[in-house]
C-alpha positions as CSV (number, residue, x, y, z in Angstrom):
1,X,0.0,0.0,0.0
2,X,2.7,2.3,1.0
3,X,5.0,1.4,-2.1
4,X,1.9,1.9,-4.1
5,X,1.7,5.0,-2.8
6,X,5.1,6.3,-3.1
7,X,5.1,5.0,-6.9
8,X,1.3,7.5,-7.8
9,X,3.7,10.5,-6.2
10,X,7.1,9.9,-8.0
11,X,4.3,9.4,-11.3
12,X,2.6,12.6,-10.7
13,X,5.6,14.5,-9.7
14,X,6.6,13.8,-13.1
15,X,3.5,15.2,-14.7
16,X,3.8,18.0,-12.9
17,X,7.2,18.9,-13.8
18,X,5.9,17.9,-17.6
19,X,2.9,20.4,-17.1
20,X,5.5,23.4,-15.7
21,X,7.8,22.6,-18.7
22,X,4.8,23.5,-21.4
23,X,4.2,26.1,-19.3
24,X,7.5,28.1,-19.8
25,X,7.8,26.7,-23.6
26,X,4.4,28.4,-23.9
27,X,5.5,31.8,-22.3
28,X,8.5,31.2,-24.8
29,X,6.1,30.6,-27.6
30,X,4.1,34.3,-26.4
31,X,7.7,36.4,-26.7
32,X,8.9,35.0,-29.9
33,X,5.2,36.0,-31.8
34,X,5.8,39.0,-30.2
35,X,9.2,38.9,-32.1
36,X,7.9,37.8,-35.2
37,X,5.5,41.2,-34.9
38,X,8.4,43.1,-34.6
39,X,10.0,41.6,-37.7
40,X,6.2,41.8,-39.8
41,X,6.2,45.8,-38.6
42,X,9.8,46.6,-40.6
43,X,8.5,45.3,-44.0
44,X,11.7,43.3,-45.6
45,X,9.8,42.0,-48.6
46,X,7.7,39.2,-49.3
47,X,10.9,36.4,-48.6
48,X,10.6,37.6,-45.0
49,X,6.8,37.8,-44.7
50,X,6.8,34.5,-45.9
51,X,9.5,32.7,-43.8
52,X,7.4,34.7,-41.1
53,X,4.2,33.1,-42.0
54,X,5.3,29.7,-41.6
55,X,7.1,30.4,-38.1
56,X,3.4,31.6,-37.1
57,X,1.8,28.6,-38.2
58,X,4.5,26.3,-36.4
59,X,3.8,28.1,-33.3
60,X,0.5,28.0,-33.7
61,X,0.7,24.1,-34.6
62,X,3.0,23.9,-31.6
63,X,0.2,25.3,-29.3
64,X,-1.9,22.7,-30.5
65,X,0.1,19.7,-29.2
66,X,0.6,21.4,-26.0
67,X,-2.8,21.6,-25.5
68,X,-3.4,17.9,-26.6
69,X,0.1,17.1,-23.9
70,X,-1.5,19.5,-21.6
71,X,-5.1,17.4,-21.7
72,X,-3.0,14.2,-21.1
73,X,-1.1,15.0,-18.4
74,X,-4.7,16.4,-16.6
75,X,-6.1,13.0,-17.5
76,X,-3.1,10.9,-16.1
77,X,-3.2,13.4,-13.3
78,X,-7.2,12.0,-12.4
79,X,-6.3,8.4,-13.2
80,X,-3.6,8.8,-10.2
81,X,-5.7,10.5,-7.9
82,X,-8.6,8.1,-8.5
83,X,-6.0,5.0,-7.9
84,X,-5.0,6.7,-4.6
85,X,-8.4,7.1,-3.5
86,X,-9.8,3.7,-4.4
87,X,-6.3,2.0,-3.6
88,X,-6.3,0.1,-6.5
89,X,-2.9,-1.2,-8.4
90,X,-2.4,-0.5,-11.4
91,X,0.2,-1.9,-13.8
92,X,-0.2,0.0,-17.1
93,X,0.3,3.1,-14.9
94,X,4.4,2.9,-15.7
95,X,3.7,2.1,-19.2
96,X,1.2,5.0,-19.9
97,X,4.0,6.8,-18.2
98,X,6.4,5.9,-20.5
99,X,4.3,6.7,-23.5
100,X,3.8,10.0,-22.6
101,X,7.2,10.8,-21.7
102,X,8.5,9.8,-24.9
103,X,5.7,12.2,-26.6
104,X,7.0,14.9,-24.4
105,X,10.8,14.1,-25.2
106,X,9.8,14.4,-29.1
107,X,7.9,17.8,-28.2
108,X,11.0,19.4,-26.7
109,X,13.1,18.2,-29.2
110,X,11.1,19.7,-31.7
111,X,10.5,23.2,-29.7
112,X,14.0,23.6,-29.2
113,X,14.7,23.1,-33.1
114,X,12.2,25.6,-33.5
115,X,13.5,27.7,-31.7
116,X,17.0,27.5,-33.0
117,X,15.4,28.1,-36.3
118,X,13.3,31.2,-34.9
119,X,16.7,32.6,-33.5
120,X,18.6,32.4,-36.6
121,X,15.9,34.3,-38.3
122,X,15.5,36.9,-35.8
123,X,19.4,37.1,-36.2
124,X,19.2,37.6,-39.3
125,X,16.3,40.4,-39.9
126,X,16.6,42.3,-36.6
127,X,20.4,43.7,-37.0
């Protein structure tokens, strides 16, 4: 019971860390469309406004999947808490767990490539 116990917490203090991770990545997400504004407001030509274009819709693509992430985590989050409170085992816990931390792994490496990318091009138009 105890061990069962323990294992719900380490498993949620993952998710939480998961949910505060989207959480900055999202802030991150807010500044660099504020960027992109900046870029849109100078007028470089139609190159720029359309390497822009397609940085706005991978943000706005990336907000989807945190938002489907975000749901999951709330939904693992509920599982756990109705586990704890009916003190029931449950086995595919780790491997649910596992799932969605290699979903998250693919979403960071893809936000930080993005965000590379974003850098470069901010770089470049905002000298």
């Amino acid at each position: 019971m105890e061990s069962q116990l323990l294992f719900l917490s380490d498993l949620n203090f993952n998710l939480e860390v998961w949910k505060r991770e989207l959480k900055f990545q999202e802030s991150e997400m807010d500044y660099f469309e504020e960027k992109l504004e900046h870029v849109a407001l100078r007028n470089f030509g139609q190159e720029v406004m359309v390497q822009l274009e397609g940085y706005q819709n991978k943000i706005i693509r990336e907000r989807e999947v945190m938002g489907h992430l975000r749901h999951k985590i709330r939904m693992k989050k509920r599982e756990i808490a109705q586990a704890k409170y009916e003190n029931k085992r449950e086995p595919v816990f780790h491997e649910k767990q596992i799932l969605l931390k290699d979903e998250m792994k693919v979403f960071v490496k893809m936000h930080y490539e993005l965000k590379e990318d974003m850098m470069d091009f901010f770089l470049k138009n905002l000298q």
